[in-house]
Short mmCIF file of the C-alpha atoms (twelve columns), coordinates in Angstrom:
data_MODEL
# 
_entry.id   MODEL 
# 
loop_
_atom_site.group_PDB 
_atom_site.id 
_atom_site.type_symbol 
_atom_site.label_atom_id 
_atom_site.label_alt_id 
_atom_site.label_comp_id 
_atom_site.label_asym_id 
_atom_site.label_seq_id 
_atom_site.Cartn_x 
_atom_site.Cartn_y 
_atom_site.Cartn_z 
_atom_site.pdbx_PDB_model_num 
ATOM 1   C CA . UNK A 1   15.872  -30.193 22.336  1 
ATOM 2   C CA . UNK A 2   13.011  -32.449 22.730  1 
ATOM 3   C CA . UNK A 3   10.927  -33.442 19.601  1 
ATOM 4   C CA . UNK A 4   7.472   -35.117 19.354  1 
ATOM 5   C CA . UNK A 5   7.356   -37.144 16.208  1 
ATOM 6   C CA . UNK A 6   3.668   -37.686 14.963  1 
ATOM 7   C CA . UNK A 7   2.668   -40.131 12.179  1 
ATOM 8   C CA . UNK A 8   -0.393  -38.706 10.255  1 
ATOM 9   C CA . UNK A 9   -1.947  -41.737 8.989   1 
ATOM 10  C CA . UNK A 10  -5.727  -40.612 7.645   1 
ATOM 11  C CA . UNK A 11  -4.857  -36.515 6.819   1 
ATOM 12  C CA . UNK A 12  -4.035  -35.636 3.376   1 
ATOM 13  C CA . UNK A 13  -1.815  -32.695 3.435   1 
ATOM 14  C CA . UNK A 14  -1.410  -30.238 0.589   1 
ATOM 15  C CA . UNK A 15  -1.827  -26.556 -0.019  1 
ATOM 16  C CA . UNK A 16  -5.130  -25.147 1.247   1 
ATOM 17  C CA . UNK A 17  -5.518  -29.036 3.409   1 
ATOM 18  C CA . UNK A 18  -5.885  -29.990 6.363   1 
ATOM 19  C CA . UNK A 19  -3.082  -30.705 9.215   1 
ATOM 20  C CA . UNK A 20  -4.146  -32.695 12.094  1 
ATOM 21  C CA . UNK A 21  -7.721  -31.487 12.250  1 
ATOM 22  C CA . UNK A 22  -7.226  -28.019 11.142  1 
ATOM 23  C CA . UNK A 23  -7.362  -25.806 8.151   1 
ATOM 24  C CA . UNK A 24  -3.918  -24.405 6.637   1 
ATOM 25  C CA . UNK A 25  -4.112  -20.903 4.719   1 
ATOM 26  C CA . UNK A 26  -2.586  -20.996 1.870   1 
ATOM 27  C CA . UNK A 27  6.229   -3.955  -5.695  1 
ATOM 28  C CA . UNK A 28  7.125   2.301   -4.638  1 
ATOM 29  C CA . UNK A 29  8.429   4.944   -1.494  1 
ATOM 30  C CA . UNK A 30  5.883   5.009   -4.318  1 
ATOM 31  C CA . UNK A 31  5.731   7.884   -6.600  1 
ATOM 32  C CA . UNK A 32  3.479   9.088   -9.727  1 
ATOM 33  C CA . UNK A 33  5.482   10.972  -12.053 1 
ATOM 34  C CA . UNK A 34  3.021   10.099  -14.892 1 
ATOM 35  C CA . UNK A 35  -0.588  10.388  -14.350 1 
ATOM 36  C CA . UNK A 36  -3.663  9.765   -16.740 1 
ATOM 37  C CA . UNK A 37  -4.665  13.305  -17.836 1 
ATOM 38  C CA . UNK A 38  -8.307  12.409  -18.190 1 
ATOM 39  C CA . UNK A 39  -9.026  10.557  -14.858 1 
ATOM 40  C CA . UNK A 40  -5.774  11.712  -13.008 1 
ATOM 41  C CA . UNK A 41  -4.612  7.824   -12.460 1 
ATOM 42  C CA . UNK A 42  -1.245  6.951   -11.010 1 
ATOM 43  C CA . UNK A 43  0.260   5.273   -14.385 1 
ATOM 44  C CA . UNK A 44  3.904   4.644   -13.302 1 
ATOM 45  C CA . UNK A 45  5.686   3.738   -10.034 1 
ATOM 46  C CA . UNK A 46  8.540   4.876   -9.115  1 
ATOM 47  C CA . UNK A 47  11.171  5.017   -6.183  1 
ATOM 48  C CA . UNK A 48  11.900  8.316   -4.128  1 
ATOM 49  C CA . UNK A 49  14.500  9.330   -2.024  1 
ATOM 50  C CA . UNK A 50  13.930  7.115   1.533   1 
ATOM 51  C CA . UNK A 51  13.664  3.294   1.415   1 
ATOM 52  C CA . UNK A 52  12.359  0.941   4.094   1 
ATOM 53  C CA . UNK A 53  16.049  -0.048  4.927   1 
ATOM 54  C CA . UNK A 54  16.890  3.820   5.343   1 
ATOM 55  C CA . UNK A 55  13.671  5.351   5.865   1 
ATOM 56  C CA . UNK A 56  12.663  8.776   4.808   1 
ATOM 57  C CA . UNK A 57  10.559  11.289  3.881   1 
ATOM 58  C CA . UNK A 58  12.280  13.479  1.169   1 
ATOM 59  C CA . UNK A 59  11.950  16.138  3.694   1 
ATOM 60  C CA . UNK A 60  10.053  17.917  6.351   1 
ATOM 61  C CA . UNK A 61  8.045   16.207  9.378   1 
ATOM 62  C CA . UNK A 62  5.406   14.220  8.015   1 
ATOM 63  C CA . UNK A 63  5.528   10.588  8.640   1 
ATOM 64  C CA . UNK A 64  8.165   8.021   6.824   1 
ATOM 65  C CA . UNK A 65  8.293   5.536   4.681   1 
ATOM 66  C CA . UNK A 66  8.831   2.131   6.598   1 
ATOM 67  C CA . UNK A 67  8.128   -1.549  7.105   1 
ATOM 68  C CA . UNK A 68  9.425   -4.157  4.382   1 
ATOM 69  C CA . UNK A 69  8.245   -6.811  6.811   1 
ATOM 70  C CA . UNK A 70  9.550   -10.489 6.459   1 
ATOM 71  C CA . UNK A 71  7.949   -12.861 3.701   1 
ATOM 72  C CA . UNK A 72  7.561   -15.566 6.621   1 
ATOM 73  C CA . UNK A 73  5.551   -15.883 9.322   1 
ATOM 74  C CA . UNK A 74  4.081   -17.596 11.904  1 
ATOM 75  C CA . UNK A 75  0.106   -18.152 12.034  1 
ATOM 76  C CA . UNK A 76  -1.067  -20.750 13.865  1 
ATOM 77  C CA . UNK A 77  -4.198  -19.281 14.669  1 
ATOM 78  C CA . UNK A 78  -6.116  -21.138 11.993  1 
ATOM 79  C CA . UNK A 79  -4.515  -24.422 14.192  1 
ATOM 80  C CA . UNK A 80  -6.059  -23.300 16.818  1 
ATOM 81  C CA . UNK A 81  -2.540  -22.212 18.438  1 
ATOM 82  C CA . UNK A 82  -2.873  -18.976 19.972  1 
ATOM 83  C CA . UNK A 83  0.900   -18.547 21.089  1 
ATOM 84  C CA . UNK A 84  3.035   -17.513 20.481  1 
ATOM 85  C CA . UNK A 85  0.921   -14.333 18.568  1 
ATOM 86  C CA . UNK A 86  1.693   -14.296 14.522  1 
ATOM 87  C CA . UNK A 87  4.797   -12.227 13.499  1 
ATOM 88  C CA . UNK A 88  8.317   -12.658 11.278  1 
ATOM 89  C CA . UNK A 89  9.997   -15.434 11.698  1 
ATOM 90  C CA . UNK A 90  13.328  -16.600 9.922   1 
ATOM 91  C CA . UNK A 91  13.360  -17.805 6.440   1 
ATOM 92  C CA . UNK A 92  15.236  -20.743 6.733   1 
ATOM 93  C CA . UNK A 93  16.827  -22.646 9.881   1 
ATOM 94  C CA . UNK A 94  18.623  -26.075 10.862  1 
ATOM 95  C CA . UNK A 95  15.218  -27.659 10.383  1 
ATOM 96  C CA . UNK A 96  14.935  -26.639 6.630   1 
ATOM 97  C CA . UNK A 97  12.997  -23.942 4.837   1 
ATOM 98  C CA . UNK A 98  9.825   -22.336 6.052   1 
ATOM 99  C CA . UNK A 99  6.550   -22.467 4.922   1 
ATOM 100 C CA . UNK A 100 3.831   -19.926 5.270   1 
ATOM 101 C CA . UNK A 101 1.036   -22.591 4.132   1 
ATOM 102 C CA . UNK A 102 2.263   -25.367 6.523   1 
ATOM 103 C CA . UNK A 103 3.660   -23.220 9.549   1 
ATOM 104 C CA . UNK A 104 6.527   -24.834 9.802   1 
ATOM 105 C CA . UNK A 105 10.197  -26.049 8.858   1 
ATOM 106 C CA . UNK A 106 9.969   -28.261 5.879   1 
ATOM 107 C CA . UNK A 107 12.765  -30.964 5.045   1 
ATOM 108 C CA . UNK A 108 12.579  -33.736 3.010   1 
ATOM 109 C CA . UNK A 109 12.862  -37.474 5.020   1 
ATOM 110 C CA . UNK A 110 16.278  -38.607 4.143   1 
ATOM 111 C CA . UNK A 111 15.877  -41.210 3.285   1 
ATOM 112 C CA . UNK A 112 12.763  -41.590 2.151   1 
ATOM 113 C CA . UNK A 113 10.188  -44.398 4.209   1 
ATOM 114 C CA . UNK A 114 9.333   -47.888 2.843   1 
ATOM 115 C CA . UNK A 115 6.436   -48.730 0.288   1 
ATOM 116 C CA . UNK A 116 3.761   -49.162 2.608   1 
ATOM 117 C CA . UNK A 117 4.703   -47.192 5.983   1 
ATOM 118 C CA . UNK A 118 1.647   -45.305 6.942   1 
ATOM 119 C CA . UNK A 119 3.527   -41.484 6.486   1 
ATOM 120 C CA . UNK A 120 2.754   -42.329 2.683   1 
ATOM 121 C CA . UNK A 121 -0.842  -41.866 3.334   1 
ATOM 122 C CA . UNK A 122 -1.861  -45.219 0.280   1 
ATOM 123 C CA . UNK A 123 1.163   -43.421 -1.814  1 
ATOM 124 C CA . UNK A 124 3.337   -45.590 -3.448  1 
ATOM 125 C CA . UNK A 125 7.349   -44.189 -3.095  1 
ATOM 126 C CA . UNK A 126 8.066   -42.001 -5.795  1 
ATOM 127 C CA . UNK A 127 4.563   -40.509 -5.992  1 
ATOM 128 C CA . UNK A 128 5.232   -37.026 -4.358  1 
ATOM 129 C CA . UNK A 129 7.320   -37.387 -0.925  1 
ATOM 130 C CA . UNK A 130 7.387   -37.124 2.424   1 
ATOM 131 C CA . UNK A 131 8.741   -34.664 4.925   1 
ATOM 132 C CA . UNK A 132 9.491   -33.146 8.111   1 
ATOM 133 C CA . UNK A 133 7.567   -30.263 9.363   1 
ATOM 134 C CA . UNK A 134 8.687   -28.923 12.385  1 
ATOM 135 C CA . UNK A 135 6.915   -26.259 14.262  1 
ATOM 136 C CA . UNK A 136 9.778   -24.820 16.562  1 
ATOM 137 C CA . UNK A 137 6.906   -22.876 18.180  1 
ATOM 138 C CA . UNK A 138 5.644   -25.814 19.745  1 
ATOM 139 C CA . UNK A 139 8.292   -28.012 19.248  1 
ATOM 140 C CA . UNK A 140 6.386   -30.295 17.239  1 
ATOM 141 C CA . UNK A 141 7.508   -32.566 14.285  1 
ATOM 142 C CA . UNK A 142 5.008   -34.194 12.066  1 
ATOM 143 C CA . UNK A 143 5.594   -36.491 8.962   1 
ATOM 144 C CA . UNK A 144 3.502   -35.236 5.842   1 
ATOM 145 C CA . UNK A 145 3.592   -36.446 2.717   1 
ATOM 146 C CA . UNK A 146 2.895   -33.770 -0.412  1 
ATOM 147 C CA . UNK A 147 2.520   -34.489 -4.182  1 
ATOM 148 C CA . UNK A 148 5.126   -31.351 -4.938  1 
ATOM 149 C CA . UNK A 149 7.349   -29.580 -2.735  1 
ATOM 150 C CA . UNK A 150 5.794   -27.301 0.246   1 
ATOM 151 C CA . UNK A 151 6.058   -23.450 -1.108  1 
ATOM 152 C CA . UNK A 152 9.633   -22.154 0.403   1 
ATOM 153 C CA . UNK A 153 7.809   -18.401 1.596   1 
ATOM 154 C CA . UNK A 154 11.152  -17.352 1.701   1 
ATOM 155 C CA . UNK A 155 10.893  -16.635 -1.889  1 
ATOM 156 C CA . UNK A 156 7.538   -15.431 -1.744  1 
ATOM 157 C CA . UNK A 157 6.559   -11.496 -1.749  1 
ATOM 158 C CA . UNK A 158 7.218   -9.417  1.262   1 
ATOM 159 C CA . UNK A 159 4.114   -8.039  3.381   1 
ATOM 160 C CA . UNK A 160 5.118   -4.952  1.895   1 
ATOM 161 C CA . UNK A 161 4.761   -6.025  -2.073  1 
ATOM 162 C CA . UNK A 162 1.636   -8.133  -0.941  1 
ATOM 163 C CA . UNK A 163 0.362   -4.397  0.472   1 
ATOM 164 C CA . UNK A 164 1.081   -2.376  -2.688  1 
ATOM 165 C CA . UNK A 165 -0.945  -5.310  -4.588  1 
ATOM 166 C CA . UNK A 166 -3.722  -4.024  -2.469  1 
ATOM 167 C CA . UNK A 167 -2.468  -0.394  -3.369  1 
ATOM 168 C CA . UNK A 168 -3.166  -1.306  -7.087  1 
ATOM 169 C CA . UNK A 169 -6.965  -2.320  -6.279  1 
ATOM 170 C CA . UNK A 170 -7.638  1.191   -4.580  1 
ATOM 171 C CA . UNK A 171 -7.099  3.463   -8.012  1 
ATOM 172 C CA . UNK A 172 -5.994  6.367   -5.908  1 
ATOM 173 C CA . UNK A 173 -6.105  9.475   -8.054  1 
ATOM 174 C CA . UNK A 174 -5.321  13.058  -8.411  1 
ATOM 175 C CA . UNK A 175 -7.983  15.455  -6.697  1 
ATOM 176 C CA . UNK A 176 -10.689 17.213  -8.861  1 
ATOM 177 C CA . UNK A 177 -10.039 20.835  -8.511  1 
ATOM 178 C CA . UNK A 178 -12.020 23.706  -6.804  1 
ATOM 179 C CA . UNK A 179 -10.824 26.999  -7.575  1 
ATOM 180 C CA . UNK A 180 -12.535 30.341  -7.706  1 
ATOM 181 C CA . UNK A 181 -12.255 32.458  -9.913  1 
ATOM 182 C CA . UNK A 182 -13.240 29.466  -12.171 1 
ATOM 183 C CA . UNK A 183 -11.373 28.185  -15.242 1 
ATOM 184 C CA . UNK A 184 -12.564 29.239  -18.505 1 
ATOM 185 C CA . UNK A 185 -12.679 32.120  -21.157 1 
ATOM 186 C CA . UNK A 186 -15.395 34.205  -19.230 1 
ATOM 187 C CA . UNK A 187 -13.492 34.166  -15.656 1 
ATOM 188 C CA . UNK A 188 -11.123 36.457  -14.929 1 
ATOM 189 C CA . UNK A 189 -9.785  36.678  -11.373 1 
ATOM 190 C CA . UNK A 190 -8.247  40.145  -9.923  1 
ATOM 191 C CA . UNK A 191 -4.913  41.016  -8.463  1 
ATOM 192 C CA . UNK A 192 -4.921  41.421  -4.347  1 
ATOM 193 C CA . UNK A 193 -8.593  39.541  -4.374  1 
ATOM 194 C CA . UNK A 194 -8.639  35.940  -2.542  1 
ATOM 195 C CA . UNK A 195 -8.249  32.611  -4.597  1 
ATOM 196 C CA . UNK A 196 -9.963  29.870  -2.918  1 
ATOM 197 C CA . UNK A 197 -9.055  26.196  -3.305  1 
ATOM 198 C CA . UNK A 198 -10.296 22.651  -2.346  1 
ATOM 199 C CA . UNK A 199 -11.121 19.532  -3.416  1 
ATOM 200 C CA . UNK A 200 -14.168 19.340  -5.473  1 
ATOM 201 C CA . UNK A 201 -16.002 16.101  -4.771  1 
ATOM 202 C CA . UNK A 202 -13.695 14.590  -2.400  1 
ATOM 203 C CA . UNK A 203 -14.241 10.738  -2.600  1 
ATOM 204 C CA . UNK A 204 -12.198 7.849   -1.480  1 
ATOM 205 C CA . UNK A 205 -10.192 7.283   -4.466  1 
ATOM 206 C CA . UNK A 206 -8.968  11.503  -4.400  1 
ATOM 207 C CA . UNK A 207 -9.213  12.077  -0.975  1 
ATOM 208 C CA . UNK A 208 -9.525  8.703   1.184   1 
ATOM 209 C CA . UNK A 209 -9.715  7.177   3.731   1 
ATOM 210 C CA . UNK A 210 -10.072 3.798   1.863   1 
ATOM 211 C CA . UNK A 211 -9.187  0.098   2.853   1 
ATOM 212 C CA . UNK A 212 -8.592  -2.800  0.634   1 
ATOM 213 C CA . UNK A 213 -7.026  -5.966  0.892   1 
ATOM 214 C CA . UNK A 214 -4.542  -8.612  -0.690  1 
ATOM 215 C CA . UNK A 215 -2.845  -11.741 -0.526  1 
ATOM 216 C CA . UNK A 216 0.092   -13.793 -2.139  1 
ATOM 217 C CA . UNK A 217 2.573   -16.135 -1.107  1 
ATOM 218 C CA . UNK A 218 0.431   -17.112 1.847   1 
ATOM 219 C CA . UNK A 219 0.418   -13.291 3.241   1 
ATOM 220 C CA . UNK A 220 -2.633  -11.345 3.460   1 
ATOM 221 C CA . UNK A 221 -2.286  -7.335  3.983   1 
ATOM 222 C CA . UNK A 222 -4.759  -4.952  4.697   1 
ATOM 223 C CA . UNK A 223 -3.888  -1.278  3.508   1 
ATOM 224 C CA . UNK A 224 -5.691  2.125   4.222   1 
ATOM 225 C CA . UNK A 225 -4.835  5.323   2.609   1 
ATOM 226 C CA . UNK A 226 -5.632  9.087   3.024   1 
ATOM 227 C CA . UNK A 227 -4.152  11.861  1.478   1 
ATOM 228 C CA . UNK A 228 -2.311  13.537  3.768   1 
ATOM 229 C CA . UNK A 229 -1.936  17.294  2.261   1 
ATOM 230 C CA . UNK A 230 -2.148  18.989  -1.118  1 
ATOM 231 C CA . UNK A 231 -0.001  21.142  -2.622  1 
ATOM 232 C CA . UNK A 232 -0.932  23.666  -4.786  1 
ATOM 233 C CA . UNK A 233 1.481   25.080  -7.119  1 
ATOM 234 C CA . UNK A 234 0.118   28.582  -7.940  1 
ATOM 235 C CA . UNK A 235 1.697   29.090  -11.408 1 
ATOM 236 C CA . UNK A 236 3.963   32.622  -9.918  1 
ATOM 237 C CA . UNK A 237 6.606   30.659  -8.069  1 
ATOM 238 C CA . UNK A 238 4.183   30.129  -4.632  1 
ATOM 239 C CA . UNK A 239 3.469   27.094  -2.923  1 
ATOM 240 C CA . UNK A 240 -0.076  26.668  -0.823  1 
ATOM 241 C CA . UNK A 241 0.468   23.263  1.141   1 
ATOM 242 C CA . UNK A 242 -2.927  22.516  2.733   1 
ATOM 243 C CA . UNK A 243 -3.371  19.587  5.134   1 
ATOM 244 C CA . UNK A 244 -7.812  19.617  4.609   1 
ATOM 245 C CA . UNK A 245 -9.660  19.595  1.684   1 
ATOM 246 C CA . UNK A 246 -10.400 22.696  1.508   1 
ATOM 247 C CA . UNK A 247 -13.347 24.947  2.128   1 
ATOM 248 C CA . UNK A 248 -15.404 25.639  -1.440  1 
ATOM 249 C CA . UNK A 249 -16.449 28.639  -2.158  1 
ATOM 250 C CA . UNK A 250 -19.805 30.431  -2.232  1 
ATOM 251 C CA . UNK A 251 -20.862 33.674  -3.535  1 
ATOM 252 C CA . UNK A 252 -22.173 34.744  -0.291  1 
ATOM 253 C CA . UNK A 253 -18.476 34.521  0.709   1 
ATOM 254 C CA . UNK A 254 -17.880 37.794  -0.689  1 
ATOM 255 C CA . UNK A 255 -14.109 38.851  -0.841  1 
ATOM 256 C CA . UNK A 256 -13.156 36.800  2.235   1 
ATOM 257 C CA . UNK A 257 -10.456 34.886  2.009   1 
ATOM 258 C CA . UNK A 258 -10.562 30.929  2.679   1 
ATOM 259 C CA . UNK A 259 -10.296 29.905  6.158   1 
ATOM 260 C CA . UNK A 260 -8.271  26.998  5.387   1 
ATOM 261 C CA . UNK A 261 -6.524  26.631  1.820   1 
ATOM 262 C CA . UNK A 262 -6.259  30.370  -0.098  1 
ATOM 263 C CA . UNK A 263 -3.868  32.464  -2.178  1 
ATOM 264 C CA . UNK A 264 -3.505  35.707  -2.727  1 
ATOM 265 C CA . UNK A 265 -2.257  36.772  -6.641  1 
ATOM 266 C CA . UNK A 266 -0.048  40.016  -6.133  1 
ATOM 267 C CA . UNK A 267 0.946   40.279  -10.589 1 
ATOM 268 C CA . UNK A 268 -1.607  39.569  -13.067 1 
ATOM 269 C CA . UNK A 269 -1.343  36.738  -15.180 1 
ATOM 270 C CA . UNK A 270 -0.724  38.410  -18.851 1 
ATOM 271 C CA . UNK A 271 2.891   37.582  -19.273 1 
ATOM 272 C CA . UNK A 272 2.113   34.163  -18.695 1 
ATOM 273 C CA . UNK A 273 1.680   31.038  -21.710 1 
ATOM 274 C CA . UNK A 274 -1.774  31.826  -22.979 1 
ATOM 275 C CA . UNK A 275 -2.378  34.773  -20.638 1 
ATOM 276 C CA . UNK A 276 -2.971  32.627  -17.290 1 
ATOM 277 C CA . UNK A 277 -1.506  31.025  -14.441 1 
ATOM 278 C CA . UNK A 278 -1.360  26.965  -14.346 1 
ATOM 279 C CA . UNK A 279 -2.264  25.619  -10.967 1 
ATOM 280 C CA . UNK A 280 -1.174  22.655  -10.317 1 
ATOM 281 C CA . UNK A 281 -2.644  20.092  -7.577  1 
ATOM 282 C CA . UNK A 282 -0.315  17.246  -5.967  1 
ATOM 283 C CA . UNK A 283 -2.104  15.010  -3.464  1 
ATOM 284 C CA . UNK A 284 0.344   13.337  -1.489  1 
ATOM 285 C CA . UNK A 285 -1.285  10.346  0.071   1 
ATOM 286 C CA . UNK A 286 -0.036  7.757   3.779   1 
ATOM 287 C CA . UNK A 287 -0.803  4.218   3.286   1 
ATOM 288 C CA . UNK A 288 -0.478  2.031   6.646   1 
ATOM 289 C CA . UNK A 289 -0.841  -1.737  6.140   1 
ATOM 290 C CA . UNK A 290 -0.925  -4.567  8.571   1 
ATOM 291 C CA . UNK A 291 -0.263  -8.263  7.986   1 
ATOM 292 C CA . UNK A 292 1.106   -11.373 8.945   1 
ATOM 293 C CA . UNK A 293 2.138   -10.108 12.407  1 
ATOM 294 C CA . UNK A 294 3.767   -7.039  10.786  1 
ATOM 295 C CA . UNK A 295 2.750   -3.330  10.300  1 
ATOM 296 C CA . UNK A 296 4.228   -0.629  7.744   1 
ATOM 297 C CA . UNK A 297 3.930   2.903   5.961   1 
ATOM 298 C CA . UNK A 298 3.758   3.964   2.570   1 
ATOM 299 C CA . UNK A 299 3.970   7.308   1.152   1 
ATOM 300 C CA . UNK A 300 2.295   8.029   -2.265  1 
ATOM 301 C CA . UNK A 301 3.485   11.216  -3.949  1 
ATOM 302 C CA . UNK A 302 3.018   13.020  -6.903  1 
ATOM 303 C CA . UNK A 303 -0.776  12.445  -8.270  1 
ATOM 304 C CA . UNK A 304 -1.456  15.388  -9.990  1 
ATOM 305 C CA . UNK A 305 -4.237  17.850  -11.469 1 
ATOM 306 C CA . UNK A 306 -3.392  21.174  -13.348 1 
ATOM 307 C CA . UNK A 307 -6.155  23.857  -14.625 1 
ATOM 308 C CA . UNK A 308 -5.295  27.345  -15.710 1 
ATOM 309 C CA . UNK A 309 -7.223  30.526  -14.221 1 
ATOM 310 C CA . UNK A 310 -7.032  34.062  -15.769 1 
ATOM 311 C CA . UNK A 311 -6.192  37.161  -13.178 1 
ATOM 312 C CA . UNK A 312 -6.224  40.735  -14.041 1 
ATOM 313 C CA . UNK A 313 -4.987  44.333  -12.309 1 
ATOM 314 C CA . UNK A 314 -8.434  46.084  -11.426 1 
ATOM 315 C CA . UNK A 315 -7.414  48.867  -12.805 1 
ATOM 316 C CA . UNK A 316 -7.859  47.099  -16.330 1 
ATOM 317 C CA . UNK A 317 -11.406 45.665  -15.606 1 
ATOM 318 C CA . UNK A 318 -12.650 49.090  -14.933 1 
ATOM 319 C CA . UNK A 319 -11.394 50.424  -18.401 1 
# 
C-alpha cells in the first residue's frame, strides 16, 4: 500500500484546529413508566422488550426499534473531501485508533522525532507528542503534533446515545385530554351514548412532529419525533387505539359518534372506585435520527394522562 507522508510545518493541530488548511469538527427502546402527574413529563427511562441488536416492537406492525450506529465515522466534508460520502467506519485498525475530530488513524511516532525537526511545530520533545494520522480514505499520512492524546471515538457515545441526548431537549409529554362527557362533579355521561376523545391542544411536545439536535464525542444527530397512536384505556376492560388526534367535540355534534377516535360505554360506571371510570391516555411516540453517515428509530412508549368521567343508565337520569 502506498503512503504519502506530509510534514506540517506552520499548522497547529488540536481539537477544534486546523489540518492542512481546513477546519476539523470536534442513553431507551425507551419507555416512561413514571411520568410527572402535573405536566405529564417522561421522568424515567427504561428498556422494553426489542433492542437495536434484536430489533422489535413488543408487538403488532408498527415500525421497530433500530440503529445503534457506530461511534466512528468518517467526515471529511469539512476537508473539503467529498468521497468517499460520511458513514461507520471501524474503531480501531493496523494504523491505530480512530478519531472522529482528526478523521483519521492516530498512532503515536515510535520513536519520537529529534528536538528541532519541523513535525514539532517550535515544541520542544516532551511537550505533548507527535503522531501519525492516516486517512485510509485517501491514503494519506500526515505527522501532527498534539499537546494530549487525539480523542479515541471508539470510546465515545454511539449516534444512537448522541440522538437520545437530543431526545432529552424535546420534553415530549403525555397528551392533554379531550373527552366528552367532561370530567367533573356536574358531568355525567349515559350508557349506549358516544364518548368522544382527542387530544386537546395538540402541540409539539404531546403530539409532534418536532426536531432537535445534539452532539458529543464528535457526532452530531438530528432527531424528529411524532406520536404515532394513542391508546385509550377506557376504565371497563376496552382498548380505543387511535392513530390521529382525534376529532373534538362540539355540541352541534349531537349524539353522533366520533369519526375517528370514540367509545361506546355499554355498564354504567357506579361499581367503579369513586363512582367513575379512569381513562387513561398512552401516547406512544417514533423518533428517526440521522447522523454521522448513519440513520435509526426509536420508539417512545408509555407517556401517560388519566382523568375520570362519570356514566349513568338513562333510565336513572330520568328518575
Amino acid at each position: 500500500m502506498r503512503r504519502l507522508v506530509i510534514r506540517i510545518v506552520a499548522i497547529l493541530i488540536t481539537t477544534g484546529g486546523i489540518v492542512a488548511g481546513g477546519q476539523i469538527r470536534a442513553q431507551a427502546d425507551t419507555v416512561c413508566q413514571q411520568t410527572n402527574p402535573t405536566t405529564g413529563e417522561c421522568l424515567i427511562w427504561v428498556e422494553v422488550p426489542g433492542n437495536p441488536s434484536d430489533p422489535g416492537n413488543g408487538g403488532g406492525d408498527g415500525p421497530t426499534d433500530t440503529g445503534t450506529g457506530s461511534a466512528c465515522y468518517w467526515d471529511g466534508t469539512d476537508q473539503g473531501i467529498s468521497k468517499p460520502p460520511p458513514g461507520p467506519v471501524p474503531c480501531s485498525s493496523e494504523a491505530g485508533y480512530w478519531s472522529n475530530a482528526y478523521n483519521c488513524y492516530i498512532a503515536a511516532v515510535d520513536p519520537q522525532p529529534p528536538a528541532g525537526d519541523p513535525s514539532w511545530q517550535g515544541h520542544e520533545p516532551g511537550d505533548g507528542a507527535v503522531y501519525n494520522c492516516y486517512q485510509p480514505q485517501t491514503d494519506l499520512l500526515i505527522l501532527v503534533w498534539a499537546a494530549d492524546p487525539p480523542p479515541n471515538s471508539g470510546t465515545g457515545p454511539t449516534p444512537r446515545e448522541v440522538a437520545q441526548l437530543a431526545i432529552e431537549q424535546m420534553a415530549l409529554r403525555a397528551i392533554d385530554i379531550g373527552i366528552t362527557p367532561e370530567p367533573g362533579e356536574d358531568s355525567i355521561g349515559i350508557v349506549g351514548m358516544p364518548v368522544w376523545l382527542w387530544v386537546a391542544a395538540p402541540n409539539e411536545h404531546t403530539w409532534g412532529p418536532i426536531t432537535e439536535s445534539a452532539t458529543a464525542g464528535g457526532i452530531t444527530v438530528t432527531a424528529t419525533a411524532q406520536v404515532r397512536q394513542v391508546t385509550w384505556s377506557m376504565g371497563d376492560g376496552t382498548e380505543v387505539v387511535c392513530t390521529t388526534a382525534g376529532t373534538p367535540y362540539k355540541a352541534a355534534y349531537g349524539d353522533k359518534s366520533s369519526p375517528d377516535c370514540g367509545h361506546t360505554y355499554e355498564k354504567s360506571s357506579s361499581s367503579q372506585s369513586d363512582g367513575k371510570y379512569t381513562v387513561t391516555a398512552t401516547s406512544d411516540w417514533v423518533i428517526t435520527w440521522e447522523g454521522a453517515g448513519q440513520t435509526g428509530t426509536i420508539l417512545l412508549n408509555g407517556l401517560t394522562r388519566t382523568t375520570a368521567i362519570s356514566v349513568g343508565e338513562a333510565q336513572v337520569l330520568v328518575q
